[in-house]
C-alpha positions in Angstrom: -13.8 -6.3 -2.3 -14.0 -6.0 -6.1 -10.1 -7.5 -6.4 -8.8 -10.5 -3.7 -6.7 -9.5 -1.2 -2.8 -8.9 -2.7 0.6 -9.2 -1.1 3.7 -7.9 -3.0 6.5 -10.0 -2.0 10.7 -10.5 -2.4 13.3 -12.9 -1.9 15.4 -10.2 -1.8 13.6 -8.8 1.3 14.2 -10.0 4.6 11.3 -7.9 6.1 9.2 -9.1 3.3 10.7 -12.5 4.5 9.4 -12.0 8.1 6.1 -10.4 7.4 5.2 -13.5 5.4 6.1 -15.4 7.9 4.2 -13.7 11.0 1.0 -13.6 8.5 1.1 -17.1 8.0 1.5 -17.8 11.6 -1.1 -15.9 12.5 -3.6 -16.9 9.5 -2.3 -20.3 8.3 -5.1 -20.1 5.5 -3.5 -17.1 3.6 -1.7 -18.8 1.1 -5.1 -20.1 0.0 -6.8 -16.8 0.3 -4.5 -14.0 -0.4 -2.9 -13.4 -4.3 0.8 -13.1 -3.7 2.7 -10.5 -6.4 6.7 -11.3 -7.1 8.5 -7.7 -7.1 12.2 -7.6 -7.6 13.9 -4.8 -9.7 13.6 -5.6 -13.4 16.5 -6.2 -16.1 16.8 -3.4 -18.9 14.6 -5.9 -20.9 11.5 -6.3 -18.3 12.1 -2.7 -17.6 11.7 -1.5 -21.6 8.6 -3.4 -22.1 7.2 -2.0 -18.9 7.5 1.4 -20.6 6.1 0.1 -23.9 2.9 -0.7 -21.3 2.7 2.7 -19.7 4.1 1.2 -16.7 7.8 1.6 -14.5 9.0 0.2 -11.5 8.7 2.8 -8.3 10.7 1.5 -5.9 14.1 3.7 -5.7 17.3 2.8 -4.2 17.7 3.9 0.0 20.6 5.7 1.8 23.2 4.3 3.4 21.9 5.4 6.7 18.8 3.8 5.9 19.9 0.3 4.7 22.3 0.6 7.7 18.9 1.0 10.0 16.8 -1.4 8.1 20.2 -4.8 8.9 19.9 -3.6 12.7 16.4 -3.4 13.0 15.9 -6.8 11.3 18.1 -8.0 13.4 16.2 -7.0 16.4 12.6 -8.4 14.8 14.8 -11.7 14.5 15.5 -11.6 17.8 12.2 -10.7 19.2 10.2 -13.1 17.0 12.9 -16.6 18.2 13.7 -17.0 14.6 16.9 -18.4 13.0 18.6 -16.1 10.7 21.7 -15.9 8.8 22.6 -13.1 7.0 24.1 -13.8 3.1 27.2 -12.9 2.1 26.6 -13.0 -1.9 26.9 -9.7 -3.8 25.6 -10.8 -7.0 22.0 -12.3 -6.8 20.1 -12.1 -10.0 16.8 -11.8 -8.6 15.2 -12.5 -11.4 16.1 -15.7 -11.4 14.2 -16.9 -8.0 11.3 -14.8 -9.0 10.4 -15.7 -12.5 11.5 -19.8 -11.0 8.2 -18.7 -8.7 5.9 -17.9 -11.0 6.9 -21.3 -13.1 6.0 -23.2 -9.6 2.9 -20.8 -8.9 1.6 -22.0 -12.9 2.3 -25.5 -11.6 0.7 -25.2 -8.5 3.8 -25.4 -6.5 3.9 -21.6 -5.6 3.8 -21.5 -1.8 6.3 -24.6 -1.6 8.5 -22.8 -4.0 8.4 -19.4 -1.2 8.9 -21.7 1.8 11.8 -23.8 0.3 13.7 -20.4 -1.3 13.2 -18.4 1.9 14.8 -21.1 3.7 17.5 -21.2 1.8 17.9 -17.9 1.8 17.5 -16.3 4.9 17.9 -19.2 7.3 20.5 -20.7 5.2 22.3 -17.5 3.7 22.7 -19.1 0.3 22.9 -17.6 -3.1 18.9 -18.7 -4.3 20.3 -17.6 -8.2 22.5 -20.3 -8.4 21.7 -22.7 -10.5 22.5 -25.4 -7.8 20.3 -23.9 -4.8 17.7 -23.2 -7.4 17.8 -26.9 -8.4 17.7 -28.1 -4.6 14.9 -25.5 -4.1 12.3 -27.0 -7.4 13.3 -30.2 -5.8 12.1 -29.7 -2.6 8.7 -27.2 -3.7 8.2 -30.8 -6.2 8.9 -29.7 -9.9 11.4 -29.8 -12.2 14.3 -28.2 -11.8 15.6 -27.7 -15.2 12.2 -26.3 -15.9 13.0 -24.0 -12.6 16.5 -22.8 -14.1 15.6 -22.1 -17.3 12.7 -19.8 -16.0 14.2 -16.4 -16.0 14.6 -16.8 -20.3 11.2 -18.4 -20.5 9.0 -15.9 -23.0 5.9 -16.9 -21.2 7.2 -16.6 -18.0 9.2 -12.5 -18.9 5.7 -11.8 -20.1 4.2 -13.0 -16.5 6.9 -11.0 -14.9 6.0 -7.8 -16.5 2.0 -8.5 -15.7 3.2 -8.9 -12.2 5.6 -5.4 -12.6 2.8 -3.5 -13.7 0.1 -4.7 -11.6 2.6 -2.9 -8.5 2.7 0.0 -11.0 -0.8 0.1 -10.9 -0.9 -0.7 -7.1 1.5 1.9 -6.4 3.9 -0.7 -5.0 6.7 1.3 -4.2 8.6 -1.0 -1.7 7.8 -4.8 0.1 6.0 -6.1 2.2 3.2 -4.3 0.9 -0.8 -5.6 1.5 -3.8 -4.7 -0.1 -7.4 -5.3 1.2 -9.9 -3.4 -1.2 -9.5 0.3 -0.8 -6.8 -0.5 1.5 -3.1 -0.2 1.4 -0.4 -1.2 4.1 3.4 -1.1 3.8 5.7 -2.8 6.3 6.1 -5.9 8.6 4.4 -2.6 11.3 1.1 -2.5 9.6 0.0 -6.7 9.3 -2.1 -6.3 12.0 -4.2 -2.9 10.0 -4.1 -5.6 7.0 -5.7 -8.5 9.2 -8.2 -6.2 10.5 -9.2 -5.0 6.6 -9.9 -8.5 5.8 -11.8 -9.3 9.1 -13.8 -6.4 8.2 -14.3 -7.2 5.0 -15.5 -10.7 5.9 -12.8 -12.6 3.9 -11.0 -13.9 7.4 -12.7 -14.6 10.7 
């Protein structure tokens, strides 16, 4: 494969959050292996520069009768996987804030313990991971600094990482999470790991 295996990924996504999780369980090694992609939707400013690069965000808000679906059928996959889960009740997340606080972590090496400790907090917790007190407990517990992790989302270097990471699912045709990529490959959903696993047993990058 001419580009490493990808997976978009988002806080804000409890299937994401479960897909992650059965991927890891299943292939403890793919932290190490596979590049994981932040994708959240982007502030008018992330947003304007995107169209300065010939790029946009494709992911478009879902009915109520979907979203309606999507809480019951998580709530089944909970269920049937034995995991604990508690839903938020926070209406006013700013995602960018956990997401660009990744990318500071995946620059210091601290990526994956950054994921682990926010999706804890978030969706076995059900806490608000944009405040600036669970995002302190959270660079605490991945090990860096967590002024460095609250002040992330106004970091220049870090808005310009954010739009490389935007536009690389533009160019992916990301247009919702969980979504895998294994060479020519493309799988969306927590339904298609195993066609993802089977890509990159095929392709020789897991046995």
């Amino acid at each position: 494969m001419r580009k490493p295996p990808r997976l978009y990924f988002s806080f804000r996504s409890p299937r994401s959050w479960l897909a992650v999780r059965q991927l890891t369980e299943r292939w403890p090694e793919a932290p190490d292996t596979i590049t994981f992609v932040p994708h959240w939707v982007p502030d008018d400013g992330l947003r304007a520069v995107l169209a300065e690069a010939d790029s946009e965000f494709l992911d478009t808000p879902i009915s109520r009768a979907k979203h309606e679906y999507l809480l019951a059928d998580t709530n089944r996959l909970v269920h049937r996987f034995g995991y604990r889960m508690v839903w938020p009740a926070d209406m006013d997340v700013d995602w960018a804030v956990p997401h660009l606080a990744w990318l500071h972590a995946q620059q210091q090496g601290r990526g994956w313990a950054f994921y682990q400790a926010a999706v804890r907090a978030r969706w076995e917790h059900g806490e608000n991971i944009s405040d600036p007190a669970v995002l302190a407990g959270i660079a605490t517990e991945a090990g860096i600094d967590p002024a460095e992790a609250r002040a992330a989302a106004t970091d220049p270097t870090l808005r310009e990482a954010a739009v490389r990471a935007l536009a690389s699912a533009y160019d992916d045709d990301v247009f919702a999470v969980p979504y895998f990529i294994a060479g020519r490959h493309r799988f969306w959903g927590l339904e298609r790991l195993d066609g993802f696993l089977d890509a990159l047993t095929t392709a020789g990058v897991r046995r």
